[in-house]
ZADO-1210 file (C-alpha; in nm, 4 decimals, padded with zeros to 6 digits):
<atoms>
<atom x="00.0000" y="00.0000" z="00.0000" code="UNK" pos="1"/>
<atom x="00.2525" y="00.2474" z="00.1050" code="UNK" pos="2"/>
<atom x="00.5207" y="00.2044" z="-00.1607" code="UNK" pos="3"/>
<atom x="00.7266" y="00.5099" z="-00.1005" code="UNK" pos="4"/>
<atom x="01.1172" y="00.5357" z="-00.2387" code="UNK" pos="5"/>
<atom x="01.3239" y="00.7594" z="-00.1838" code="UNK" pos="6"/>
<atom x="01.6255" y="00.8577" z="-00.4464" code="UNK" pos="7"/>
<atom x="01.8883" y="01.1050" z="-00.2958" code="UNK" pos="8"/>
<atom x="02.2029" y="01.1640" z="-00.5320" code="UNK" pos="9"/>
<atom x="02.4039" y="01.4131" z="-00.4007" code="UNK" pos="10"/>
<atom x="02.7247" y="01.5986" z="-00.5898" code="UNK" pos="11"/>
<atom x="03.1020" y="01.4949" z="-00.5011" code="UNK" pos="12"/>
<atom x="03.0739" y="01.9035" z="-00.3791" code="UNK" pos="13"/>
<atom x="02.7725" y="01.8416" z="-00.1469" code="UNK" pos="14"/>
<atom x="02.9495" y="01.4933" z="00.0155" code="UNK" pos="15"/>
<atom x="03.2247" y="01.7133" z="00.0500" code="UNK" pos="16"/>
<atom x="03.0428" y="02.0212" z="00.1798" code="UNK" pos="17"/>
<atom x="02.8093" y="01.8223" z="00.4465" code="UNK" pos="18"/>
<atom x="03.1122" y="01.6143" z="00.5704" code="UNK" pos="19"/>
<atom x="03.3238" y="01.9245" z="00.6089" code="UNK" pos="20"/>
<atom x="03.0485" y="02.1028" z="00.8157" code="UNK" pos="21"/>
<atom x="03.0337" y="01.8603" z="01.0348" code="UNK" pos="22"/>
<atom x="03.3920" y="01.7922" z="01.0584" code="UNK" pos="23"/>
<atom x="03.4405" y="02.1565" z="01.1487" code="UNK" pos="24"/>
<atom x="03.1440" y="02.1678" z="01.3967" code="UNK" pos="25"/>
<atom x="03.3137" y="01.8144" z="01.5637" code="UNK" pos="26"/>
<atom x="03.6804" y="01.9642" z="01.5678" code="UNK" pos="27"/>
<atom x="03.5015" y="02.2878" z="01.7517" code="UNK" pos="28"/>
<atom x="03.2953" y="02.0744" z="01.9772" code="UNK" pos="29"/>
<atom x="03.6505" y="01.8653" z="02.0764" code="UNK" pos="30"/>
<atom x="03.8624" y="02.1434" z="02.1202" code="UNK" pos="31"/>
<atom x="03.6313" y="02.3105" z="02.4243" code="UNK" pos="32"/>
<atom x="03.6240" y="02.0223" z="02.5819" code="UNK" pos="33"/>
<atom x="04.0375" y="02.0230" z="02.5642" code="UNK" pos="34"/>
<atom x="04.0305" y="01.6475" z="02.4658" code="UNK" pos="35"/>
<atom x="04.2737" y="01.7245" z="02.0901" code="UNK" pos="36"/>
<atom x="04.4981" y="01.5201" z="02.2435" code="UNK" pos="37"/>
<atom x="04.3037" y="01.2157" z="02.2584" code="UNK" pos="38"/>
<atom x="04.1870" y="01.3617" z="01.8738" code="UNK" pos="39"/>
<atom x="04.5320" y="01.2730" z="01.7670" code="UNK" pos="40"/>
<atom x="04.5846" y="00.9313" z="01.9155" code="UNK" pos="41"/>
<atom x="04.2639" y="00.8712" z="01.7367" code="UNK" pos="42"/>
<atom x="04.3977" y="01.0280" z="01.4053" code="UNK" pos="43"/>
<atom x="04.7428" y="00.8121" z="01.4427" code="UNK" pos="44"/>
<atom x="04.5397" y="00.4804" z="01.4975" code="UNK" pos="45"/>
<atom x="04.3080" y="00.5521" z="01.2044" code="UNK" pos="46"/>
<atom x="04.6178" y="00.7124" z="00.9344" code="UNK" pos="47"/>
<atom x="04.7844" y="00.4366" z="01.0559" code="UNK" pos="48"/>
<atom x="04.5361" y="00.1798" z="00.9490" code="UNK" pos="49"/>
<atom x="04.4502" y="00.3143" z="00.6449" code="UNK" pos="50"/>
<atom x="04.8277" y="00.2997" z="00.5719" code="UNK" pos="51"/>
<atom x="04.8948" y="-00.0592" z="00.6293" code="UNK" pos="52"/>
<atom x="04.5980" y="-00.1755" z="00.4538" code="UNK" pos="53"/>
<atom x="04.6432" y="-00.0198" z="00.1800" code="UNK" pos="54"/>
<atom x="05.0300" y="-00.1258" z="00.1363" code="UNK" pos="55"/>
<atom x="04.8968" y="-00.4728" z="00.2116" code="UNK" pos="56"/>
<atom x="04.6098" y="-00.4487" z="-00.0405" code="UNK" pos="57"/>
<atom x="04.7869" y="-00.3208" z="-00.3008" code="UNK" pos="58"/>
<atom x="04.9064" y="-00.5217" z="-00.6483" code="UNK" pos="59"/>
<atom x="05.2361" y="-00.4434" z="-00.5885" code="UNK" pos="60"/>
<atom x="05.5993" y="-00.5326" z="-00.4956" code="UNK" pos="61"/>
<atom x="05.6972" y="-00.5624" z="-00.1512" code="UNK" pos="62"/>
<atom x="05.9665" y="-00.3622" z="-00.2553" code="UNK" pos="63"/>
<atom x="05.7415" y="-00.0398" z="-00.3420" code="UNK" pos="64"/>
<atom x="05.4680" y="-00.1661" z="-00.0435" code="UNK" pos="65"/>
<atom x="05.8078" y="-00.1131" z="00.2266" code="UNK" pos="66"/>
<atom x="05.8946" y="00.2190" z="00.0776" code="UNK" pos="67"/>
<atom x="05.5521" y="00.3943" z="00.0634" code="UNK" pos="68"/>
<atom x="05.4784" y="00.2138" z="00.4137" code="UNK" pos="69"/>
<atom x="05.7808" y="00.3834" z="00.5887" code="UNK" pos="70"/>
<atom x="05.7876" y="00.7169" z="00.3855" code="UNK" pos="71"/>
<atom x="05.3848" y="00.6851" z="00.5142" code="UNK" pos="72"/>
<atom x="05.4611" y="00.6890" z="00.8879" code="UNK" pos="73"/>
<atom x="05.7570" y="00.9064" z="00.8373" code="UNK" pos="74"/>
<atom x="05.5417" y="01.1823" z="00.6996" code="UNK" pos="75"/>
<atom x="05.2393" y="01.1130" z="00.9346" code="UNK" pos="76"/>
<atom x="05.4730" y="01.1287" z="01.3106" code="UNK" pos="77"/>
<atom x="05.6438" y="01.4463" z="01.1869" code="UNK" pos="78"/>
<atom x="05.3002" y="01.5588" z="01.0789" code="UNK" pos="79"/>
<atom x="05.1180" y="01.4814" z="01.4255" code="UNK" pos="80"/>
<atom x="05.4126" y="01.6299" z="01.6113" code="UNK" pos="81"/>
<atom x="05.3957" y="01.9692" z="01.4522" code="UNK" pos="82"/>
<atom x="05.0446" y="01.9654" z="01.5008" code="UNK" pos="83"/>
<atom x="05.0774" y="01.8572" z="01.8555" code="UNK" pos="84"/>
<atom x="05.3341" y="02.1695" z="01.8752" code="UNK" pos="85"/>
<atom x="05.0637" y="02.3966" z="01.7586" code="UNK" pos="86"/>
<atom x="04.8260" y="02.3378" z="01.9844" code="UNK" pos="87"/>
<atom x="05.0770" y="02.3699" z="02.2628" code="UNK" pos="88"/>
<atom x="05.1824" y="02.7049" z="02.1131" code="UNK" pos="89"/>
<atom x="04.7889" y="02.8065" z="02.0858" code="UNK" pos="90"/>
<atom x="04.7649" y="02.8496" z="01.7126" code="UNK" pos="91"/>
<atom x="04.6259" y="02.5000" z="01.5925" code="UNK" pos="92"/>
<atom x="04.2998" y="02.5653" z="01.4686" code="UNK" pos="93"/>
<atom x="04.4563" y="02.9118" z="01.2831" code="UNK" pos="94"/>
<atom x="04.6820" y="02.5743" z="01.0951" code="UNK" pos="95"/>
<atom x="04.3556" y="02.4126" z="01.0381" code="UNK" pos="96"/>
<atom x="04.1764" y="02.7055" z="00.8923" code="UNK" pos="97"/>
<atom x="04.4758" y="02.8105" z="00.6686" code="UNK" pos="98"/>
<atom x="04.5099" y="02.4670" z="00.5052" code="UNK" pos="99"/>
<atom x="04.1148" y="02.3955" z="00.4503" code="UNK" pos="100"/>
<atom x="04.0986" y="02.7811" z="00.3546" code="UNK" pos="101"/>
<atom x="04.3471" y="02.6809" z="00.0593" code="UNK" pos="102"/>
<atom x="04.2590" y="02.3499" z="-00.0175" code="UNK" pos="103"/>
<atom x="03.8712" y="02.4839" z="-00.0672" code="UNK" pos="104"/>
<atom x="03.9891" y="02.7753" z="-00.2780" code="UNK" pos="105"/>
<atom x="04.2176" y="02.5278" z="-00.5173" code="UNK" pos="106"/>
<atom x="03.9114" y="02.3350" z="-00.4922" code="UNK" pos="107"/>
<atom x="03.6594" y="02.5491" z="-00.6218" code="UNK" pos="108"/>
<atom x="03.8293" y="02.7510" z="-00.8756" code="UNK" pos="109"/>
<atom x="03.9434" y="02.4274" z="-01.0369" code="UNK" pos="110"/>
<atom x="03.6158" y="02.3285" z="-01.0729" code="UNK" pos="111"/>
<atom x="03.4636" y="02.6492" z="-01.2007" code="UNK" pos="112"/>
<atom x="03.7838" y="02.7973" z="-01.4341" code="UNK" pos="113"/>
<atom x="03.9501" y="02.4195" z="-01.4769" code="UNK" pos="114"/>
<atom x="04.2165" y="02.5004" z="-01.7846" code="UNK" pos="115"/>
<atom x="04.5362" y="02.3211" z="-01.8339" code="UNK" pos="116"/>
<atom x="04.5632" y="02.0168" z="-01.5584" code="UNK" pos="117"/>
<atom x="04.8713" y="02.0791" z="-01.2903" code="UNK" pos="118"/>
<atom x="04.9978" y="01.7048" z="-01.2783" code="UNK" pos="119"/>
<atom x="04.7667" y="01.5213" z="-01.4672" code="UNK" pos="120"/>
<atom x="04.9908" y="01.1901" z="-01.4055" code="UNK" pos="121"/>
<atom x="04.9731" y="01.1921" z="-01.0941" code="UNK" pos="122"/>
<atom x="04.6908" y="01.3468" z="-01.0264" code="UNK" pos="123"/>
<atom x="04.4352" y="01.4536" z="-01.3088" code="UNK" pos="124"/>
<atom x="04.1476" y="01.6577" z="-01.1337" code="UNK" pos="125"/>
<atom x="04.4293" y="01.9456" z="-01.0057" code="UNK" pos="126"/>
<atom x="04.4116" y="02.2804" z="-01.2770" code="UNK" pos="127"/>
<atom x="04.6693" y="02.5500" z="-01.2865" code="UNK" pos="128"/>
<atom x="04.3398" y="02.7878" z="-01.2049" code="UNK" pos="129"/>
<atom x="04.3065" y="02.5696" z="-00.8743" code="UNK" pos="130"/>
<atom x="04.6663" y="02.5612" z="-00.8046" code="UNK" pos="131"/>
<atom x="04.7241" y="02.9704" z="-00.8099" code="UNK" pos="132"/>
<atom x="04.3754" y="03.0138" z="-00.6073" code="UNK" pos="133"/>
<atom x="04.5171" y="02.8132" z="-00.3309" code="UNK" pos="134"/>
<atom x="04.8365" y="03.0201" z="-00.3718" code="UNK" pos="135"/>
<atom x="04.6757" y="03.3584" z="-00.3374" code="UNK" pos="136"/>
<atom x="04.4417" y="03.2303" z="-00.0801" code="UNK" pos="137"/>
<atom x="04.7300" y="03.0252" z="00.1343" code="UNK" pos="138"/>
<atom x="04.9514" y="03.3554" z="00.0951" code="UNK" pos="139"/>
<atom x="04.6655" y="03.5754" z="00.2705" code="UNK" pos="140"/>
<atom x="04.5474" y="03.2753" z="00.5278" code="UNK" pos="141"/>
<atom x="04.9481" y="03.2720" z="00.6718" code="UNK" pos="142"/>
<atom x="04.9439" y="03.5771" z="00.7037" code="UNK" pos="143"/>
<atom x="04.5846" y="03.7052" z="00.8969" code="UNK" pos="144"/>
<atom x="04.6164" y="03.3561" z="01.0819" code="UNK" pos="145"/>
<atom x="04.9724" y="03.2401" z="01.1168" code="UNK" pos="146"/>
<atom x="05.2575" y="03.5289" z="01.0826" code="UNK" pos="147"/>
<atom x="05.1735" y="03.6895" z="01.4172" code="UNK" pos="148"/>
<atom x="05.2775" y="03.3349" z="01.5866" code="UNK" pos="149"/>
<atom x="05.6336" y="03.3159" z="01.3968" code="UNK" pos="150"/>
<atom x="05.7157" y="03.6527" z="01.3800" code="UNK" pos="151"/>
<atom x="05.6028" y="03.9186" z="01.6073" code="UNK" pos="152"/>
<atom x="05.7690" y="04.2191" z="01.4341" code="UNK" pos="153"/>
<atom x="05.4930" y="04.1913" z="01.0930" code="UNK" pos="154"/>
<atom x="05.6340" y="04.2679" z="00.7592" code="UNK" pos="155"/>
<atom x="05.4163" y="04.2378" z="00.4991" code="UNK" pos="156"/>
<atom x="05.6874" y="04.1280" z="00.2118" code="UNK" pos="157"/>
<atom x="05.8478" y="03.8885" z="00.4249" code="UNK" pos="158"/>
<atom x="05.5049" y="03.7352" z="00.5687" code="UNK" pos="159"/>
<atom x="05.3302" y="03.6944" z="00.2111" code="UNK" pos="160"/>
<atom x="05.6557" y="03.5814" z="00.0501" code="UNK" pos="161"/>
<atom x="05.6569" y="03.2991" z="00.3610" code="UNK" pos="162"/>
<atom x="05.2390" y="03.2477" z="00.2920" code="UNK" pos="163"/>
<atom x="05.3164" y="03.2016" z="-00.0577" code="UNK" pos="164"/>
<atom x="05.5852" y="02.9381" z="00.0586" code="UNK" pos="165"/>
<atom x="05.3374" y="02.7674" z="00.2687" code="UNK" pos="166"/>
<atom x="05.0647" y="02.8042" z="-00.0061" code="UNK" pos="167"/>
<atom x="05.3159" y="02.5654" z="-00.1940" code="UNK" pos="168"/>
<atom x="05.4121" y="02.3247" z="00.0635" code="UNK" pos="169"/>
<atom x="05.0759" y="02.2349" z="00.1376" code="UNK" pos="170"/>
<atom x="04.9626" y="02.1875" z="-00.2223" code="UNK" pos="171"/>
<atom x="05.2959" y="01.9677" z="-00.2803" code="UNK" pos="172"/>
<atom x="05.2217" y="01.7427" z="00.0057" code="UNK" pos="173"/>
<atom x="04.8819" y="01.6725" z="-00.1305" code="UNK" pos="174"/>
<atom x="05.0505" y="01.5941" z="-00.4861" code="UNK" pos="175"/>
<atom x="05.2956" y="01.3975" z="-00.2432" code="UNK" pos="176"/>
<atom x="05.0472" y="01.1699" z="-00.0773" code="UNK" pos="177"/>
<atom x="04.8707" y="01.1433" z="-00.4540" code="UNK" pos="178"/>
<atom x="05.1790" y="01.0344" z="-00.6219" code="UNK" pos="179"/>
<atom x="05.1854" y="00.7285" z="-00.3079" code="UNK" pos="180"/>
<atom x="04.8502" y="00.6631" z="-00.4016" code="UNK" pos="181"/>
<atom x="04.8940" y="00.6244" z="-00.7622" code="UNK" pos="182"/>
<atom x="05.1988" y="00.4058" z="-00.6674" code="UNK" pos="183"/>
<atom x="04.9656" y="00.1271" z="-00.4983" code="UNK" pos="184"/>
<atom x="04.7428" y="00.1841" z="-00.7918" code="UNK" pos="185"/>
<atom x="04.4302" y="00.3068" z="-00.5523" code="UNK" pos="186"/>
<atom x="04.2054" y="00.6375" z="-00.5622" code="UNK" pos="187"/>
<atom x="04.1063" y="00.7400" z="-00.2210" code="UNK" pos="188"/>
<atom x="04.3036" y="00.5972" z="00.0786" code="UNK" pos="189"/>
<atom x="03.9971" y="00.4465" z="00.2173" code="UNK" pos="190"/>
<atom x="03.5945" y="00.5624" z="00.1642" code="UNK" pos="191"/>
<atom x="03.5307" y="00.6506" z="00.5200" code="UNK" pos="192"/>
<atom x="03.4391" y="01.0258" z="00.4559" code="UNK" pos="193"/>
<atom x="03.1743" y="01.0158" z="00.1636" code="UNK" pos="194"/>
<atom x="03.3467" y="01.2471" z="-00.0950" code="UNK" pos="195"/>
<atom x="03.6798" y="01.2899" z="00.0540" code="UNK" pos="196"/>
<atom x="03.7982" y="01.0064" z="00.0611" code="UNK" pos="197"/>
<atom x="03.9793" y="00.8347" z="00.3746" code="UNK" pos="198"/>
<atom x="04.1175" y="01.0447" z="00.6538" code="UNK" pos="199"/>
<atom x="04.4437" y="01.0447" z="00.4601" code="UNK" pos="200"/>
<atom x="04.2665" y="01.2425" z="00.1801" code="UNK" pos="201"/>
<atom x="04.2379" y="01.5553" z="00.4380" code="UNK" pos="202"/>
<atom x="04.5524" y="01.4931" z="00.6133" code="UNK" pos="203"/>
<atom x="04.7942" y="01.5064" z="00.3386" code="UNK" pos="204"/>
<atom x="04.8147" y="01.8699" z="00.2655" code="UNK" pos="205"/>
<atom x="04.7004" y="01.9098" z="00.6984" code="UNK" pos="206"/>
<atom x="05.0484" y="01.7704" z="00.7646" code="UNK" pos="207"/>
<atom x="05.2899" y="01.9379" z="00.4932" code="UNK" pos="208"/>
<atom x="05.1373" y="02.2764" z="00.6573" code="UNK" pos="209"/>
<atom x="05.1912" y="02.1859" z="00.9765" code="UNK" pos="210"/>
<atom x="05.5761" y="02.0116" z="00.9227" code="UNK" pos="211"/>
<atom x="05.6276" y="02.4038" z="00.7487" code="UNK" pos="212"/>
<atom x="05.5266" y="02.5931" z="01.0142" code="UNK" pos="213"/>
<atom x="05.7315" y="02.3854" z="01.2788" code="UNK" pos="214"/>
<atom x="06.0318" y="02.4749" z="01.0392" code="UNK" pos="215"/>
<atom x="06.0161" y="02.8070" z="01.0312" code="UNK" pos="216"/>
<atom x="05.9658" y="02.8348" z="01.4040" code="UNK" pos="217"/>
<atom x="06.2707" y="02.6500" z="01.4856" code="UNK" pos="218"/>
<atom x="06.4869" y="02.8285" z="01.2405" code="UNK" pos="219"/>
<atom x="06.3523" y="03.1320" z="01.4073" code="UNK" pos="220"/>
<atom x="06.4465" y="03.0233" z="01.7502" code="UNK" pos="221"/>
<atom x="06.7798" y="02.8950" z="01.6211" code="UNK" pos="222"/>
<atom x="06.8665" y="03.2767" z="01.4603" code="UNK" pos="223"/>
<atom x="06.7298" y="03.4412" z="01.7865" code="UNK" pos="224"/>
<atom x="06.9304" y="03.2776" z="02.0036" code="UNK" pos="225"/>
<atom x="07.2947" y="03.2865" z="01.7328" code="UNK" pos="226"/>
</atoms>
């Protein structure tokens, strides 16, 4: 009698929208409760699983399966550690919105302008359009969010020519972590966040960020105290 279906099909840009939301409204919820520690043991177990099932998955040699396995937990400590650092220091949600500020601009003006492809070996969806959003947009992120915790003394040259650094680091780890992926022959690390991917996905450009602003801080420190 009641024969009632219902047919939702939503975009790769609403998946990615509606997960993000309430990613960001989790993260906020976490973070006043002062339990982002426990966040990141959470984030290490998970990374790490996606990781080693995907090495182990993947058509392969164990040769290549070795090397992206250990260049994966390389890259994900030194990524956990600077993020750990920043929310020591006070400044890691400012990381957080820098990186998603950039990765949603290269995001969205790739899919509006496209144009010639960045890296279309490794990976083909990434535009030049994209690719100098997220540098413009990276550029002014470091500096309204992130310059004032590096360098106290502002100078606008020397903070956008560092945001424009960080704009590239971050998009160059997610090409990084793509290239790894295209190595085991896969897609999306896992397909436990509905149009992102796995948790790798979001991490990869998360951690290059991160790793660049733990540089800079230390070569600070180090020059202070020559």
């Amino acid at each position: 009698m009641f024969n009632i279906k219902f047919n939702f099909h939503l975009s790769e840009l609403a998946k990615r929208t509606i997960v993000a939301c309430f990613g960001i409204a989790a993260l906020l919820i976490i973070y006043q409760l002062d339990m982002v520690h426990h966040l990141l043991s959470i984030l290490f177990f998970v990374l790490y699983s996606e990781l080693l099932i995907t090495c182990y998955d993947s058509k392969i040699t164990m040769l290549k399966k070795s090397i992206v396995f250990a260049a994966g937990v390389i890259y994900m400590a030194l990524g956990l550690q600077s993020l750990a650092d920043a929310l020591s220091f006070g400044f890691l949600l400012h990381i957080l919105a820098a990186v998603f500020a950039t990765d949603t601009a290269a995001f969205a003006f790739g899919r509006v302008f496209k144009g010639p492809k960045l890296v279309p070996k490794i990976s083909p969806n990434k535009t030049w359009s994209g690719a100098i959003a997220g540098l413009i947009v990276g550029a002014c992120m470091f500096e309204y969010f992130l310059a004032q915790f590096i360098f106290p003394d502002r100078s606008w040259v020397r903070d956008f020519f560092y945001g424009a650094s960080f704009a590239i680091v971050i998009q160059l780890g997610d090409l990084l972590v793509s290239f790894a992926k295209r190595v085991c022959k896969i897609k999306d690390a896992s397909k436990l966040l509905p149009g992102h991917g796995g948790f790798w996905d979001r991490c990869d450009s998360l951690f290059a960020g991160a790793i660049f602003v733990s540089i800079l801080r230390i070569i600070k420190l180090g020059v202070e105290m020559m």
